[in-house]
C-alpha positions in Angstrom: -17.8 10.9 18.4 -21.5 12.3 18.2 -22.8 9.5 20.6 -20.0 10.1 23.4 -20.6 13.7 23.5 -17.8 14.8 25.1 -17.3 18.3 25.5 -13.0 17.5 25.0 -12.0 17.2 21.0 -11.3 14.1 19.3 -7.9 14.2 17.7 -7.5 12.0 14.6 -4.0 10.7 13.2 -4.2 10.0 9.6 -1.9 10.1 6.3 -1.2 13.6 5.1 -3.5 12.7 2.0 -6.4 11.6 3.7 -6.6 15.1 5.8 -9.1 16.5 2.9 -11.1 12.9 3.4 -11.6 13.3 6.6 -12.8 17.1 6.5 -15.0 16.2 3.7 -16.8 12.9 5.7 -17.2 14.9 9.0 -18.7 17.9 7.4 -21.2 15.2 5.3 -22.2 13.0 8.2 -21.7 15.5 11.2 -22.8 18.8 9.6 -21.6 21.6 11.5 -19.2 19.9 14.0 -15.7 22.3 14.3 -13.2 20.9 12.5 -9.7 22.3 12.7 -6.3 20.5 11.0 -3.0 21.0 13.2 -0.9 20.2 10.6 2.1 22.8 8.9 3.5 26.6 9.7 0.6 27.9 11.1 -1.1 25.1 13.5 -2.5 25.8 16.6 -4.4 24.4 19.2 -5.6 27.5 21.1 -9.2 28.1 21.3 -10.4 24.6 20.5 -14.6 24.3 20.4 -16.2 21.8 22.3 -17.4 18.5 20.8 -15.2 19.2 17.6 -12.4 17.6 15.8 -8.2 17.9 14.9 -7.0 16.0 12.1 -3.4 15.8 12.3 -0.6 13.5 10.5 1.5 11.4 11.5 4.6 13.3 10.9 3.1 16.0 12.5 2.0 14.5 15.9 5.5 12.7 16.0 7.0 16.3 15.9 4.7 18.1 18.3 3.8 15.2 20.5 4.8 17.5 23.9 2.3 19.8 22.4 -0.7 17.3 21.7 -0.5 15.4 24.9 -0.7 18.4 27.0 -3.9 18.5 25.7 -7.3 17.3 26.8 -8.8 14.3 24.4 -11.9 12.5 24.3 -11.1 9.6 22.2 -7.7 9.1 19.8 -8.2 7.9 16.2 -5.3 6.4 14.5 -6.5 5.8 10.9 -4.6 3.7 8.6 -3.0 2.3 12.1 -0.4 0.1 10.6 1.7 3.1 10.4 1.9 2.5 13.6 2.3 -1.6 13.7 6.3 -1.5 14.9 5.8 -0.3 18.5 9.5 0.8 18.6 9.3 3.3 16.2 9.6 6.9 16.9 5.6 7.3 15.6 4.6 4.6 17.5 6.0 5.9 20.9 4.8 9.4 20.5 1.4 8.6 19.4 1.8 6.5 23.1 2.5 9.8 25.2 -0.8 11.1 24.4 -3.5 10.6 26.7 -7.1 9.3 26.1 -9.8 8.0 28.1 -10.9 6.0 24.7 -8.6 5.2 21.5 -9.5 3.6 18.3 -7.7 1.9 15.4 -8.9 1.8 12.1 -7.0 -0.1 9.7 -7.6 -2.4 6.4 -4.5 -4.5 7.4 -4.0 -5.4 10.6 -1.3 -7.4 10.3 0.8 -7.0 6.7 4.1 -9.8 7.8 3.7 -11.2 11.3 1.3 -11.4 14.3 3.7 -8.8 16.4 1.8 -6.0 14.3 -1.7 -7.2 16.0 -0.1 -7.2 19.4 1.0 -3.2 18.6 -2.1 -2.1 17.7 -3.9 -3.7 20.6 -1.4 -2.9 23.0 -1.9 0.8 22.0 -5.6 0.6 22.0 -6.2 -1.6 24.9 -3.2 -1.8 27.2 -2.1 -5.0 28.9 -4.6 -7.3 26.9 -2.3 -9.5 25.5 1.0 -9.2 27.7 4.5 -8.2 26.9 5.4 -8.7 23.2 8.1 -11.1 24.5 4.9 -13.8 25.9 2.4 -12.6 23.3 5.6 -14.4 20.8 6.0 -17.5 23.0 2.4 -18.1 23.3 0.4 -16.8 20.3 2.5 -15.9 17.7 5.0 -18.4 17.4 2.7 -21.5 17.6 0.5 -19.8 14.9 3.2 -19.3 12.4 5.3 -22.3 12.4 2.6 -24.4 12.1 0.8 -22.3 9.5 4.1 -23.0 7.7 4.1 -26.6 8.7 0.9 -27.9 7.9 -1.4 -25.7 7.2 -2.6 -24.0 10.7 -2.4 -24.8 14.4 -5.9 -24.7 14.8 -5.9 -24.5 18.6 -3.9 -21.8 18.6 -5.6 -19.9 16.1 -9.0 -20.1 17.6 -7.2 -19.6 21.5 -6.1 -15.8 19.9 -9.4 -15.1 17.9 -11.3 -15.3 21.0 -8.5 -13.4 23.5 -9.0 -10.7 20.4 -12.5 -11.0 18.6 -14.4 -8.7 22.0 -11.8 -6.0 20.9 -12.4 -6.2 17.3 -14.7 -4.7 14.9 -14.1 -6.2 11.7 -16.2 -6.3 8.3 -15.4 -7.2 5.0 -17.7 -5.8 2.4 -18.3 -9.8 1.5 -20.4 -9.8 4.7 -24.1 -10.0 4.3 -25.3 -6.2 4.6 -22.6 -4.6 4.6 -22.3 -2.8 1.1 -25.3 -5.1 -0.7 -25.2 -2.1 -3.2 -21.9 -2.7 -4.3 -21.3 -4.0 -8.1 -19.6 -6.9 -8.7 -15.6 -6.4 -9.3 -13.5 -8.6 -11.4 -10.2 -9.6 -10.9 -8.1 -10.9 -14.6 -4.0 -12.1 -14.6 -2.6 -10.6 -17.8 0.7 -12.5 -18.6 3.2 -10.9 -21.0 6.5 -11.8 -22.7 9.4 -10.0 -21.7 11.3 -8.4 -24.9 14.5 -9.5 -26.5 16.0 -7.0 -24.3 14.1 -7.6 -21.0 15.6 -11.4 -21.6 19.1 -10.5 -22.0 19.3 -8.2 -18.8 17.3 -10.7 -16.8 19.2 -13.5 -17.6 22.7 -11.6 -17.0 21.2 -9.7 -13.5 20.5 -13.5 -12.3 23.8 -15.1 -13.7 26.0 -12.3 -11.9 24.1 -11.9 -8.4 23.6 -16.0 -8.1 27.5 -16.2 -8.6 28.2 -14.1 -5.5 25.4 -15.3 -3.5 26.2 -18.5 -3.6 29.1 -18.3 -1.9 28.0 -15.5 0.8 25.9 -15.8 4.3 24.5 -14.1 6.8 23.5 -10.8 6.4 25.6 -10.0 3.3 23.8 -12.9 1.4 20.2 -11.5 2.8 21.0 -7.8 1.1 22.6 -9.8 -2.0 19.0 -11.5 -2.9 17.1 -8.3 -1.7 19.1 -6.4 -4.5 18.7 -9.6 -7.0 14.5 -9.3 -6.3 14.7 -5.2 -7.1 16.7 -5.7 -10.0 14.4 -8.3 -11.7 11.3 -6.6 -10.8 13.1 -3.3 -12.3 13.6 -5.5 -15.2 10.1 -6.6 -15.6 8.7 -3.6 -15.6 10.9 -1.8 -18.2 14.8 -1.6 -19.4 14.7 2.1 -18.4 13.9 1.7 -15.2 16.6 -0.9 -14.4 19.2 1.0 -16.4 18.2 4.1 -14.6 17.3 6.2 -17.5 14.8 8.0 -16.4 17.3 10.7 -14.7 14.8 14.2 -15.5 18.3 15.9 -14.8 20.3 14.0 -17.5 17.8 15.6 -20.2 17.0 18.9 -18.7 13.4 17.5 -18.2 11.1 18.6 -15.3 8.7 16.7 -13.6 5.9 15.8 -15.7 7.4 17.3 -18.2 6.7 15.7 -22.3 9.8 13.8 -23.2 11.9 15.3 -26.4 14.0 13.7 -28.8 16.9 13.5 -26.1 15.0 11.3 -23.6 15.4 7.8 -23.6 13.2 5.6 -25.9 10.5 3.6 -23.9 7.7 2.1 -26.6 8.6 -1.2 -27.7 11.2 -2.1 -24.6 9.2 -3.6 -22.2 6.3 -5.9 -22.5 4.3 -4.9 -19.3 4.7 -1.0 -21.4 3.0 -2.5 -24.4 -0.2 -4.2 -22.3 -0.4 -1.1 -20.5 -0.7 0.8 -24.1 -3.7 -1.6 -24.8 -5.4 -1.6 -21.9 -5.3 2.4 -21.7 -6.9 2.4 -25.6 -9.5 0.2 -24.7 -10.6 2.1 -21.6 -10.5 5.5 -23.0 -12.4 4.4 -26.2 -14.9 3.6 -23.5 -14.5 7.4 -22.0 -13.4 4.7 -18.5 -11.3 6.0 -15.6 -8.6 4.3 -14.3 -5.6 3.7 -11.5 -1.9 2.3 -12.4 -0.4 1.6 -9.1 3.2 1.0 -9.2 5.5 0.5 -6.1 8.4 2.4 -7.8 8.1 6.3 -7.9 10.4 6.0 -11.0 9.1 3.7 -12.8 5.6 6.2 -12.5 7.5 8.8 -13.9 8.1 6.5 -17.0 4.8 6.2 -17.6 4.0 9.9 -16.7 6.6 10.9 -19.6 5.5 8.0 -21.7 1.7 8.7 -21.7 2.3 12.0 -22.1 4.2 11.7 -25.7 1.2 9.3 -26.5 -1.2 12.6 -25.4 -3.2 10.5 -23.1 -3.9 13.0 -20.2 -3.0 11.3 -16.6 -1.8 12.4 -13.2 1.0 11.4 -10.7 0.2 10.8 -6.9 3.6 10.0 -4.7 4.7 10.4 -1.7 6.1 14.0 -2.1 3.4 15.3 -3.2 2.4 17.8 -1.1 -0.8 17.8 0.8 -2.9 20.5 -1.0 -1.5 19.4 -4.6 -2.6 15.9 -3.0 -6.4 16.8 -2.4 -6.1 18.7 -6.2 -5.3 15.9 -7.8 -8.1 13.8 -6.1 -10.5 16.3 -6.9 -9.7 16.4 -10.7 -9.9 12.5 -11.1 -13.0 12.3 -9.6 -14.7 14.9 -11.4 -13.7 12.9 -14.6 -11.3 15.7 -15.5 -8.5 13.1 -15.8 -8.6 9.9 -16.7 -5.4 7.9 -16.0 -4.2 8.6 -12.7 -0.7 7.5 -11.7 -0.3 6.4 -8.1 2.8 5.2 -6.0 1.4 2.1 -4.0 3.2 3.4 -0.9 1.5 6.9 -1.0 -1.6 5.7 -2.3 -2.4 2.2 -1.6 -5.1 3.8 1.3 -7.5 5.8 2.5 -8.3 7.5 -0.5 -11.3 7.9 -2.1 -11.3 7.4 -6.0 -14.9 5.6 -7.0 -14.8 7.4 -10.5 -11.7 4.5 -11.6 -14.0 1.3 -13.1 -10.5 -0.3 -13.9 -7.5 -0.5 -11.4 -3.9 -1.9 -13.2 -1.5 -3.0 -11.1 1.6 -2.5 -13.0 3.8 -4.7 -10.6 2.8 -6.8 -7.8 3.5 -6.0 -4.1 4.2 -9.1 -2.9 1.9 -9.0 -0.3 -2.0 -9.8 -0.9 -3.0 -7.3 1.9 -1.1 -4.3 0.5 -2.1 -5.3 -3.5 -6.3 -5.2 -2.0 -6.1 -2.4 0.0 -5.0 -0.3 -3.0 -8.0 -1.2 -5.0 -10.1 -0.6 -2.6 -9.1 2.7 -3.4 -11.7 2.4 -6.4 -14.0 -1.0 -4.8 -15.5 1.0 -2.2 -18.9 2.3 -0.2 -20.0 5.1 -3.1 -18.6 2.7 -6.1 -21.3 2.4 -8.6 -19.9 0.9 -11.5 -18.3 -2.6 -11.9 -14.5 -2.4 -11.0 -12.3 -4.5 -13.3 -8.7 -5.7 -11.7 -5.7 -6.1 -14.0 -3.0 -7.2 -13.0 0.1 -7.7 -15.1 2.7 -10.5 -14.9 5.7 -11.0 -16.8 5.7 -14.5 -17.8 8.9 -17.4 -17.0 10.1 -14.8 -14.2 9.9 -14.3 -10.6 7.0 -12.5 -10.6 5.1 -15.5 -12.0 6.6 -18.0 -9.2 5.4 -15.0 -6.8 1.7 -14.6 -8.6 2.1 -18.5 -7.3 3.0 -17.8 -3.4 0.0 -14.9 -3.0 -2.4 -17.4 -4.2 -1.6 -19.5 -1.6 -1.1 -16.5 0.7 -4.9 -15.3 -0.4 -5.9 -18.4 0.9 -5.3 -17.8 4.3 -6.1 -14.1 4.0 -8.5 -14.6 7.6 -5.5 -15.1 9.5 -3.6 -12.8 7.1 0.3 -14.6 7.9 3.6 -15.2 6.6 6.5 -12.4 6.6 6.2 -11.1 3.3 9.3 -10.5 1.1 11.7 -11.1 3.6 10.8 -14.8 4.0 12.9 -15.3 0.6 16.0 -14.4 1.9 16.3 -17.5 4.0 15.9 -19.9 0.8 18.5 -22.1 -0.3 20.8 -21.6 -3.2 18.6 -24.3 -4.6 15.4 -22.8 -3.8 16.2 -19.2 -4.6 17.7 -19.9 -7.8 14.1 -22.0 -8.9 12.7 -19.1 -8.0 14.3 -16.5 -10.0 15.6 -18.5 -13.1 14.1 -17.4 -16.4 12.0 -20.1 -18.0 10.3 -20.1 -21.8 6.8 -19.9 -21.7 5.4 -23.4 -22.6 
């Protein structure tokens, strides 16, 4: 932006929680550059300065996109582009409408399931490059994928696509000599944990039941049958309550965030994953260490919420209705050591933000998608991180999750090409397959 000079604004598309971020970088690195967010009742874009910027959302440019193109632009950011990775999308075609001489995508994961999410972004940022979606598929995509599936890469046609794409490309990883030498070394530990007497019995009855009907359904039906089977055994994991759908703050007259009385539902002593997280929590406090429990279920954050709460260990909730201001609060107070357990919904919070005071990061359940599960602790492994960051994750042991922990270490593997389709791709398993995959086994 400085080194264009431009006298029109640059307008920058982010994540309603990374507006604060944004203000806070330009005003550090570009001290006294107009800055000016178009973004709830009162936005405007009269009297814009020259050479300045407009942070806006995404939900906002999507609603006033007549507004924003009829506007002069010197370059487009979209940050955390992969909002934008479906090109049929209503975000996706609005953010389209507005003219740029120059646009830029920033984005940790450029492609999350399939290759058609590389094609959107540079399609967006550097029209025509790589044809209609429809040849990009025949020629690119397809070969790419099957044979990754196959045998382990078509090499050709991997290296034919890194150098149609690499001039367009700026891409680091902070394993790249230079890049962050000063960053301390992070750690990364599987904690395996027995379900309880009651986590067994629901698991085993959720996967008797669904494989009954699955097996003798197709088609779509069968696809939205094993969807529900995954949620319910992940729900399961994590802790009775969640699965049984106790944690209703109507049913007990709670509020939000509110300490959970005699009449809420028992938690301690339920759920396996519940009593690691206990452990974990004591041995980071006794150490006066901050930390981040990312989970991909709002509810199952309110659990913990009401659960830490009764235990009198101070921590926060992050999701995504949180609104923006309470958003930049709640960043603030962690990272002024104010709080020291900070609850975060992986969907809300699994980017952008900036949260260097955590040393630990505890992923309470596992996104089954490497990309997603890095990119939220990178919330805490970061540029400013001085401390040694320590990854837990937690796995309940003989489930799915453990035949999954399986599939991302392969996935991880072949992180550089960053492929496959995610948890869709176990819908098309056989009876045989899918019921391997979720039957309960002992732990040897």
């Amino acid at each position: 932006h400085l080194h264009r000079a431009r006298p029109e604004p640059t307008l920058v598309v982010c994540p309603a929680s990374l507006l604060g971020n944004w203000q806070r970088e330009i005003e550090k690195f570009a001290p006294g550059t107009p800055v000016r967010r178009f973004h709830g009742a009162g936005r405007s874009l009269d009297g814009l300065e020259e050479g300045g910027f407009v942070l806006t959302t995404y939900g906002t440019m999507r609603a006033a996109a007549a507004r924003l193109a009829g506007q002069s632009w010197g370059l487009v950011v979209a940050d955390e582009a992969q909002h934008v990775k479906n090109p049929h999308s209503a975000t996706a075609k609005a953010l389209r409408t507005i003219p740029s001489p120059a646009r830029v995508a920033l984005t940790g994961t450029p492609v999350e399931n399939n290759l058609s999410e590389l094609w959107a972004l540079l399609d967006w940022t550097t029209p025509g490059l790589l044809g209609p979606l429809t040849t990009f598929r025949a020629r690119h995509a397809r070969p790419v994928e099957h044979q990754q599936e196959e045998d382990g890469g078509n090499e050709a046609a991997v290296a034919r696509l890194a150098a149609l794409v690499r001039p367009f490309l700026l891409r680091r990883k902070k394993s790249d000599p230079g890049i962050a030498p000063e960053l301390p070394p992070k750690t990364e530990t599987d904690h395996p944990v027995s379900l309880t007497r009651e986590q067994v019995s629901l698991y085993q009855a959720a996967v008797d039941e669904a494989m009954a009907v699955i097996e003798g359904s197709e088609g779509m039906e069968r696809r939205g049958m094993i969807m529900k089977l995954l949620a319910s055994l992940k729900q399961i994991c994590n802790h009775p309550a969640q699965f049984l759908k106790e944690y209703g703050l109507k049913e007990y007259g709670l509020k939000e965030g509110a300490v959970a009385g005699a009449a809420a539902p028992r938690l301690a002593h339920r759920s396996g994953k519940l009593a690691l997280l206990d452990e974990l929590l004591d041995t980071i406090l006794a150490e006066d260490g901050s930390v981040l429990v990312f989970t991909q279920y709002v509810t199952m954050a309110r659990i913990l919420e009401r659960h830490l709460a009764s235990r009198g260990v101070p921590s926060q909730l992050l999701h995504g209705g949180t609104p923006v201001p309470r958003r930049e609060e709640l960043v603030d107070r962690f990272q002024s050591g104010e709080v020291p357990v900070f609850l975060l919904s992986l969907k809300a919070a699994g980017t952008g933000l900036n949260l260097t005071r955590a040393g630990h990061v505890i992923h309470y359940d596992r996104w089954w998608n490497p990309a997603v599960e890095e990119q939220a602790t990178d919330r805490a492994y970061r540029i400013g991180q001085t401390q040694p960051v320590q990854v837990h994750r937690i796995i309940a042991e003989g489930t799915v999750e453990d035949r999954i922990a399986e599939l991302l270490e392969a996935k991880r593997a072949l992180a550089d090409a960053v492929l496959g389709s995610g948890e869709a791709a176990l819908t098309e398993l056989t009876d045989r397959e899918l019921a391997d995959l979720v039957s309960l086994r002992r732990p040897a």
